[in-house]
Backbone as ProteinMPNN parsed JSONL, in Angstrom:
{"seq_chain_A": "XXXXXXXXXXXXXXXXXXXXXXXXXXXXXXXXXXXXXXXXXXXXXXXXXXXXXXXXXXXXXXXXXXXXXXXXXXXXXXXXXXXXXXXXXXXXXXXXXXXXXXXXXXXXXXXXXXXXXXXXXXXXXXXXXXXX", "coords_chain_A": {"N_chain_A": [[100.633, 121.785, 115.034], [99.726, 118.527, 113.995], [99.71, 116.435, 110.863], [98.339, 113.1, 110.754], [98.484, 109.953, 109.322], [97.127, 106.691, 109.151], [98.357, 103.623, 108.197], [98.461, 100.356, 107.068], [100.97, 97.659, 107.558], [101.634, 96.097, 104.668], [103.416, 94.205, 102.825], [106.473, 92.888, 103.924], [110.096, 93.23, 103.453], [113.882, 93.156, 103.042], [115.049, 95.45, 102.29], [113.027, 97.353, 102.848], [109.227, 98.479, 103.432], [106.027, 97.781, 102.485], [103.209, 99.697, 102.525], [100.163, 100.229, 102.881], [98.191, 102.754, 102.836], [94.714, 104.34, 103.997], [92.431, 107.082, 102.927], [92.442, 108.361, 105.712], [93.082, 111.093, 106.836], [92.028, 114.471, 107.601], [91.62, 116.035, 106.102], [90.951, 114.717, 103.955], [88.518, 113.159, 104.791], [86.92, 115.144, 104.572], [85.828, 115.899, 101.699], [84.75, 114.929, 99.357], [85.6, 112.979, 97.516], [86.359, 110.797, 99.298], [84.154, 110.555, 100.735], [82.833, 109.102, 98.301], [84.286, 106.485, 97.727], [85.97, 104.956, 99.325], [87.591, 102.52, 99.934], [88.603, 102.306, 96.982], [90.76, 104.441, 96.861], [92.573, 104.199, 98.983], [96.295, 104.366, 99.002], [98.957, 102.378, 98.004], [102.252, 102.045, 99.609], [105.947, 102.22, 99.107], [108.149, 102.365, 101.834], [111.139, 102.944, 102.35], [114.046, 101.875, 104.159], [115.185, 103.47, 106.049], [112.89, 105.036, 107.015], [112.254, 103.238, 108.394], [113.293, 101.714, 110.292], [112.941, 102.244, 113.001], [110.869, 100.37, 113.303], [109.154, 98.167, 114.96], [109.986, 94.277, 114.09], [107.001, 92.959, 113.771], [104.964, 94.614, 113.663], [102.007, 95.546, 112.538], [100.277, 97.651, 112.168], [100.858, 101.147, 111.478], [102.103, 104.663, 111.668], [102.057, 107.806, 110.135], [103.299, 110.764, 109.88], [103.254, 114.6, 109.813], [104.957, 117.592, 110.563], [103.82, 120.644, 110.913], [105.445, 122.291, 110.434], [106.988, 121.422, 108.7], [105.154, 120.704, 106.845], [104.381, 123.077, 105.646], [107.248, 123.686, 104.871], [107.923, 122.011, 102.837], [105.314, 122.953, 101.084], [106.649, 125.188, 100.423], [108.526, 125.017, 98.971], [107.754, 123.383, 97.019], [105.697, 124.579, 95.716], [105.4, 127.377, 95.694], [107.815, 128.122, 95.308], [108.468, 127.944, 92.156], [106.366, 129.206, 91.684], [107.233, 131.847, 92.27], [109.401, 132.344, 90.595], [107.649, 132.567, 87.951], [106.803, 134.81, 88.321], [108.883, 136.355, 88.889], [110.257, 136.361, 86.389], [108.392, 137.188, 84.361], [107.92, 139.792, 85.457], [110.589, 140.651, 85.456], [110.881, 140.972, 82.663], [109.158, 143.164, 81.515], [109.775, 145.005, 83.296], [112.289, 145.799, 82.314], [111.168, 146.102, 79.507], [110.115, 144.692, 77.567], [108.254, 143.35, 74.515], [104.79, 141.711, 74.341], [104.914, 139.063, 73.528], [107.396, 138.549, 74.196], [107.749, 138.778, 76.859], [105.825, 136.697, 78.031], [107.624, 134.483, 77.386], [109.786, 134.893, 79.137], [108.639, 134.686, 81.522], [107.771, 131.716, 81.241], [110.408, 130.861, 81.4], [111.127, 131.717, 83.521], [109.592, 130.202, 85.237], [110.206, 127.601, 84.414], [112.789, 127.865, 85.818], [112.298, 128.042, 88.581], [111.169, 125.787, 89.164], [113.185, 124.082, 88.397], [114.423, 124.385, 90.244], [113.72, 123.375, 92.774], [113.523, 121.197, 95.446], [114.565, 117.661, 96.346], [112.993, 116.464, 99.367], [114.423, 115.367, 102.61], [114.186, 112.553, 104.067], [113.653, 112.32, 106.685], [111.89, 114.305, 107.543], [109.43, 113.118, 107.343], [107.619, 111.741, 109.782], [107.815, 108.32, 111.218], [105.672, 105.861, 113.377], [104.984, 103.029, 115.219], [101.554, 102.071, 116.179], [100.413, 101.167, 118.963]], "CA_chain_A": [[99.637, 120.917, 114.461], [100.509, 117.491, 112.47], [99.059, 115.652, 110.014], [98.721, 111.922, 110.809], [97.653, 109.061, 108.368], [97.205, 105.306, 109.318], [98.589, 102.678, 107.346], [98.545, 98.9, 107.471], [101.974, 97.004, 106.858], [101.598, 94.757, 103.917], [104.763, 93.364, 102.739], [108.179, 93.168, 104.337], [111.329, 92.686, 102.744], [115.371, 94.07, 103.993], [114.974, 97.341, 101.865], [111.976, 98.396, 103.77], [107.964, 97.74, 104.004], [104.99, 98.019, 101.597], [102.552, 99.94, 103.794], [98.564, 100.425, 102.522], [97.524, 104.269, 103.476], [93.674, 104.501, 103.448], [92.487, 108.467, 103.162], [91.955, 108.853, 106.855], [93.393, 112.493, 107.409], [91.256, 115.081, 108.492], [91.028, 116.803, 104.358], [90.036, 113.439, 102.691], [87.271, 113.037, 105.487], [85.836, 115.991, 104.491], [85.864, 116.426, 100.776], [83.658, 113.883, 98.611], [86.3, 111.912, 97.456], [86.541, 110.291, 100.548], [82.575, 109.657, 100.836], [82.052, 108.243, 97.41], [84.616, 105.761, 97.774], [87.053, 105.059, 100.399], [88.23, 101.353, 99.011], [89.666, 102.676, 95.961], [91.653, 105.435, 97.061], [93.722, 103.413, 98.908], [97.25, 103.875, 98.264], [99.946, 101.68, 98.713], [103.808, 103.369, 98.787], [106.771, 101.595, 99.693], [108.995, 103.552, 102.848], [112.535, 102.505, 102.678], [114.589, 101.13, 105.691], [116.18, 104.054, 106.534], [112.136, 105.642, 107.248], [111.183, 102.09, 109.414], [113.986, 101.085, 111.433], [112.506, 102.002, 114.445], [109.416, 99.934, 113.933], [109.151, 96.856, 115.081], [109.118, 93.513, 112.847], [105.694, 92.322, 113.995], [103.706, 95.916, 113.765], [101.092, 95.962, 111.622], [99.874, 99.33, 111.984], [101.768, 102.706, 111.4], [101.091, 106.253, 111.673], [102.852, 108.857, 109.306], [102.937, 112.53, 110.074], [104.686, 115.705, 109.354], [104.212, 118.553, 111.26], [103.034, 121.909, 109.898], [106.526, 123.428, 110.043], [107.555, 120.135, 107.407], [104.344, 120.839, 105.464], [104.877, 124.776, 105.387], [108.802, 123.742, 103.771], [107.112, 121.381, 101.374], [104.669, 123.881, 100.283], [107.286, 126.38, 100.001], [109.365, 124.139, 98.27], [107.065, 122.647, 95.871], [104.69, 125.596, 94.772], [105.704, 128.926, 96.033], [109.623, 128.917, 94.05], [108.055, 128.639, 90.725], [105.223, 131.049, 91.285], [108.136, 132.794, 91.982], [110.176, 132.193, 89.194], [107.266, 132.88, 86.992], [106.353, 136.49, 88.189], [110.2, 137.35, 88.52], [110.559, 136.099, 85.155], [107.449, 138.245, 83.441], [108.015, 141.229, 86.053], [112.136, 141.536, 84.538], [110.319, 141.211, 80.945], [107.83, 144.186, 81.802], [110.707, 145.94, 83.855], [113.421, 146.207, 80.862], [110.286, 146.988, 78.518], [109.536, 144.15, 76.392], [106.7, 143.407, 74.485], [103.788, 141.07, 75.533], [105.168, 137.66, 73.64], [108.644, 138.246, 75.414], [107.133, 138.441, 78.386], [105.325, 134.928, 78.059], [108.478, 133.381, 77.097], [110.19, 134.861, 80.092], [107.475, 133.995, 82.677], [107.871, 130.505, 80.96], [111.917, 130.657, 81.591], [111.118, 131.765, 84.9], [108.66, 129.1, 86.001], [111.042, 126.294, 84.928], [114.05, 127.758, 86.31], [111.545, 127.558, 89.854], [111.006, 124.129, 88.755], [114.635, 123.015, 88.528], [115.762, 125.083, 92.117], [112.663, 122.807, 94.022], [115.039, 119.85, 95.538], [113.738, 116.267, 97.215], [113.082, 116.942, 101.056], [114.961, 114.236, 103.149], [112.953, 111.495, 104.739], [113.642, 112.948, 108.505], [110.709, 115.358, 107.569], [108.139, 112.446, 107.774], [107.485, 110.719, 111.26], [106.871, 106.775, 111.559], [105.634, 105.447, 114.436], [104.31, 102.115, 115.086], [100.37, 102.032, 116.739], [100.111, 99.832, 120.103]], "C_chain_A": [[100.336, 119.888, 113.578], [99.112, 116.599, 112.045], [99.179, 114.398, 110.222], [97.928, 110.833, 110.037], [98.237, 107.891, 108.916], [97.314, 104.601, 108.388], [98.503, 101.672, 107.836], [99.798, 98.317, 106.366], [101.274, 95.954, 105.846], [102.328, 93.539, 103.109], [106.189, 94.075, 103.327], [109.038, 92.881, 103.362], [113.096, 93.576, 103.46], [115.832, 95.402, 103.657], [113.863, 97.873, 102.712], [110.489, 97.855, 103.784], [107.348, 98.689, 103.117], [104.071, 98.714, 102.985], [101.012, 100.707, 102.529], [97.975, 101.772, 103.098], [96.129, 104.756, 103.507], [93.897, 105.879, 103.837], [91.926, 108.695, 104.256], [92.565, 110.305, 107.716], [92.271, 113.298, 107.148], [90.652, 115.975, 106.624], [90.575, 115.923, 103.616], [89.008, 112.93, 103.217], [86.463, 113.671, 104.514], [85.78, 116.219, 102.84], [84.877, 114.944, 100.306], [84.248, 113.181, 97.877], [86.392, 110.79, 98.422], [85.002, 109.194, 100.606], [82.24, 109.0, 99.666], [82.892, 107.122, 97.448], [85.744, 105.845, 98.484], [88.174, 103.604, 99.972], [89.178, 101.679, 97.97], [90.724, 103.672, 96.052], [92.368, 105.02, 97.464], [94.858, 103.826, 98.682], [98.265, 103.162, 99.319], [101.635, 102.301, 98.558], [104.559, 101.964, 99.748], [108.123, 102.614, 100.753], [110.248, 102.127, 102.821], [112.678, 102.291, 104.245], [115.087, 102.604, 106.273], [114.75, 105.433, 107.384], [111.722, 104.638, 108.236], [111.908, 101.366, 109.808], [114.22, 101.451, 112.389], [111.291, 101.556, 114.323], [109.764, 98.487, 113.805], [108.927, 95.676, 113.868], [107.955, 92.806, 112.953], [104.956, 93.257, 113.939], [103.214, 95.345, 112.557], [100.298, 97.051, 111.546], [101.095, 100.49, 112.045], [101.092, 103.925, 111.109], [102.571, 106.939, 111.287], [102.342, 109.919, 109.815], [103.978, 113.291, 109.88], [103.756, 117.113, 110.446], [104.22, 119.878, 110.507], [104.188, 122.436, 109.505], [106.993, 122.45, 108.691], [106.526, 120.713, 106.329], [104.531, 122.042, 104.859], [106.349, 124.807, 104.648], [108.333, 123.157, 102.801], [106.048, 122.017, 100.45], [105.994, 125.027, 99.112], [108.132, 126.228, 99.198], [108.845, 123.609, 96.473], [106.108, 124.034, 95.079], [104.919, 126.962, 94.799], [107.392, 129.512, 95.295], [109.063, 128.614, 92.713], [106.97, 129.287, 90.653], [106.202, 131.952, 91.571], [108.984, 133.723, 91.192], [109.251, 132.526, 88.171], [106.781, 134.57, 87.29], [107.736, 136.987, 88.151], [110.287, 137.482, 86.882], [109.646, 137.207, 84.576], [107.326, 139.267, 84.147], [109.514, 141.837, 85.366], [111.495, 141.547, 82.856], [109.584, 142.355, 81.054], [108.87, 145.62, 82.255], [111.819, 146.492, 83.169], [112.201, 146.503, 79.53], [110.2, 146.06, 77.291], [108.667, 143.893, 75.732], [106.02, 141.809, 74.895], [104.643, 139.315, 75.477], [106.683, 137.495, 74.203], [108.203, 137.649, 76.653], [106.989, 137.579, 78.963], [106.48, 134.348, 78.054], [109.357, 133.724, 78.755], [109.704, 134.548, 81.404], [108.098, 132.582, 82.767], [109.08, 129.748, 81.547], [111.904, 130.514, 82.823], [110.561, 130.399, 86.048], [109.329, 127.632, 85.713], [112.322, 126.858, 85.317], [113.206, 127.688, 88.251], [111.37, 126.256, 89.987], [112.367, 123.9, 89.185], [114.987, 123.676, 89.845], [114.601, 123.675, 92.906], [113.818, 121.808, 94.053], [113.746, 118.792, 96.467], [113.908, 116.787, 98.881], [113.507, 115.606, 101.624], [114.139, 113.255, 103.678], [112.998, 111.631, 106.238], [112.346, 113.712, 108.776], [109.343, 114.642, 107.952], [108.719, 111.595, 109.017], [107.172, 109.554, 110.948], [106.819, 106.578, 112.672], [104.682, 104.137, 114.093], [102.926, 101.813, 115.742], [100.351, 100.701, 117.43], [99.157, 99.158, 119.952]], "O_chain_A": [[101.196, 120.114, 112.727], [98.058, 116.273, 112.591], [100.328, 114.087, 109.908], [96.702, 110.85, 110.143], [99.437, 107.805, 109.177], [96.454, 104.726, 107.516], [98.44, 101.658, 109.065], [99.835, 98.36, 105.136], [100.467, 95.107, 106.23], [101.959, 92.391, 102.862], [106.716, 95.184, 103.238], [108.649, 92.239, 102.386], [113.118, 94.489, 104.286], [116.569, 96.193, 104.245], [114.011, 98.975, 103.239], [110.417, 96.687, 104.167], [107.694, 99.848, 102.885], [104.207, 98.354, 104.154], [101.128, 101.519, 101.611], [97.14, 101.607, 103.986], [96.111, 105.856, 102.955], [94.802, 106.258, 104.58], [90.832, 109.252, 104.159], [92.492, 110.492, 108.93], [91.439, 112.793, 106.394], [89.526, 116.316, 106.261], [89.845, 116.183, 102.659], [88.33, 112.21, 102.485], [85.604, 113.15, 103.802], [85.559, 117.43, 102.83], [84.454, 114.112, 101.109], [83.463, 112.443, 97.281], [86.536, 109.692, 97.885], [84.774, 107.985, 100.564], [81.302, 108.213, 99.799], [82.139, 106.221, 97.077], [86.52, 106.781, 98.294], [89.377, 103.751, 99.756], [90.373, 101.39, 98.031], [91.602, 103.643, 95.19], [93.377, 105.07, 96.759], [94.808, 103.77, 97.454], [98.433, 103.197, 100.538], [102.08, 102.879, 97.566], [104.111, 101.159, 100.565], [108.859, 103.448, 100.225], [110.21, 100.935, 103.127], [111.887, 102.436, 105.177], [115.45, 102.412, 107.433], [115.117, 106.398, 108.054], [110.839, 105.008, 109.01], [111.539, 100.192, 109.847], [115.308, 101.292, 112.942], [110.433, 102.081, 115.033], [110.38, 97.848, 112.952], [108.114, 95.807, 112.952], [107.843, 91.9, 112.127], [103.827, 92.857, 114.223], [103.893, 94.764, 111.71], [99.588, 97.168, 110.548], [102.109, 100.428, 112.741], [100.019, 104.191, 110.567], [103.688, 106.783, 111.779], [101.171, 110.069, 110.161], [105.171, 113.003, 109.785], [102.611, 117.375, 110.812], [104.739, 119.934, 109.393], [104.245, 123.023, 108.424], [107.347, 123.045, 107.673], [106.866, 121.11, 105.215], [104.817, 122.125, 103.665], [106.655, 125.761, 103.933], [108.284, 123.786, 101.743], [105.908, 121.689, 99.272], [106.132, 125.371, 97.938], [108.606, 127.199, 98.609], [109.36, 123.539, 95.357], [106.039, 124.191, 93.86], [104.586, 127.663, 93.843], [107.877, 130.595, 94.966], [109.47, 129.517, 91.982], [106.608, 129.905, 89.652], [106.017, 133.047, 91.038], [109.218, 134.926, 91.083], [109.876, 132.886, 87.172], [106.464, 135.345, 86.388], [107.941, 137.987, 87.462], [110.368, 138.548, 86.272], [110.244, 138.245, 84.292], [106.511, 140.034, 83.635], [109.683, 142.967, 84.908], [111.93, 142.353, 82.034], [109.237, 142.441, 79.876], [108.827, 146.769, 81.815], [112.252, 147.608, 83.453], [112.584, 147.208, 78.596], [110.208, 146.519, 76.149], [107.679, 144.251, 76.373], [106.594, 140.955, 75.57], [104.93, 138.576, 76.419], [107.092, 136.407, 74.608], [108.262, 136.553, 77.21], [107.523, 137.288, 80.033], [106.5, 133.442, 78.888], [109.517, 132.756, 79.498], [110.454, 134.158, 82.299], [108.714, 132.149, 83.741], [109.08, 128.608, 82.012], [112.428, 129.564, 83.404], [110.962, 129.918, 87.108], [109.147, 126.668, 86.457], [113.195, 126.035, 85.041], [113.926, 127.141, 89.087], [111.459, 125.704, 91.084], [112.61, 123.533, 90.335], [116.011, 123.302, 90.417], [115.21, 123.059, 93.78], [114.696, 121.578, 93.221], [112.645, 119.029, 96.964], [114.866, 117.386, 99.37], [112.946, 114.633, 101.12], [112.972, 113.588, 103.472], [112.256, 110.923, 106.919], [111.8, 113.792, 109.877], [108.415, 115.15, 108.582], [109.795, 111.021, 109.185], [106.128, 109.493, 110.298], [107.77, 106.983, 113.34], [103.899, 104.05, 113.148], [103.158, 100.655, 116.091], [100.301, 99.574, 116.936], [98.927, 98.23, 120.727]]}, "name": "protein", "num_of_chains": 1, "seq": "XXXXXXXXXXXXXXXXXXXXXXXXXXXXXXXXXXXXXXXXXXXXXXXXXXXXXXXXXXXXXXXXXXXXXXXXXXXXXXXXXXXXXXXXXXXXXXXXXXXXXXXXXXXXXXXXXXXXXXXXXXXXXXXXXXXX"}
């Protein structure tokens, strides 16, 4: 399964391309963000050259996607190593026998040392393609 969102190019330049993303994936349909205003949500991101040199310089449409196994590393990446880091952390405080406000502080230790392991995911992980 992948996730695909339509953009519209809006500025070029030799680093890469402004591109306009309205919320047209399949979770911002359905949630009520989406229906109370679709205009403002909007965003605009800028994708380096090294994400849009295989698209043509006359496209004006593009389609982003990642596929589930990309989103499933980016989950696992982004939210699942410091829930990690915070139950190792307040399970070794509990497991050597400290009391409660140790605990907290080691949870705390734990959940930014999960923080600092997460790393940037390469830009191979997202797809561009240009829409005929």
């Amino acid at each position: 399964m992948t996730t695909q969102i339509n953009g519209k190019v809006s500025d070029r330049n030799p680093e890469g391309m402004k591109v306009v993303f309205s919320n047209n994936c399949f979770s911002c349909q359905t949630h009520s963000c989406y229906k109370q205003s679709q205009a403002s949500s909007a965003k605009q991101i800028f994708l380096p050259h090294s994400l849009t040199s295989n698209i043509n310089a006359n496209s004006k449409q593009i389609v982003a996607s990642m596929t589930l196994r990309s989103q499933l590393l980016l989950i696992l990446n982004s939210l699942l190593l410091p829930l990690i880091g915070i139950v190792g952390g307040a399970s070794a405080a509990t497991f050597v026998g400290l009391g409660e406000g140790i605990t907290i502080l080691w949870a705390i230790v734990g959940l930014a040392l999960g923080a600092l392991v997460c790393r940037r995911f390469p830009d191979r992980y997202i797809n561009i393609k240009e829409v005929d």
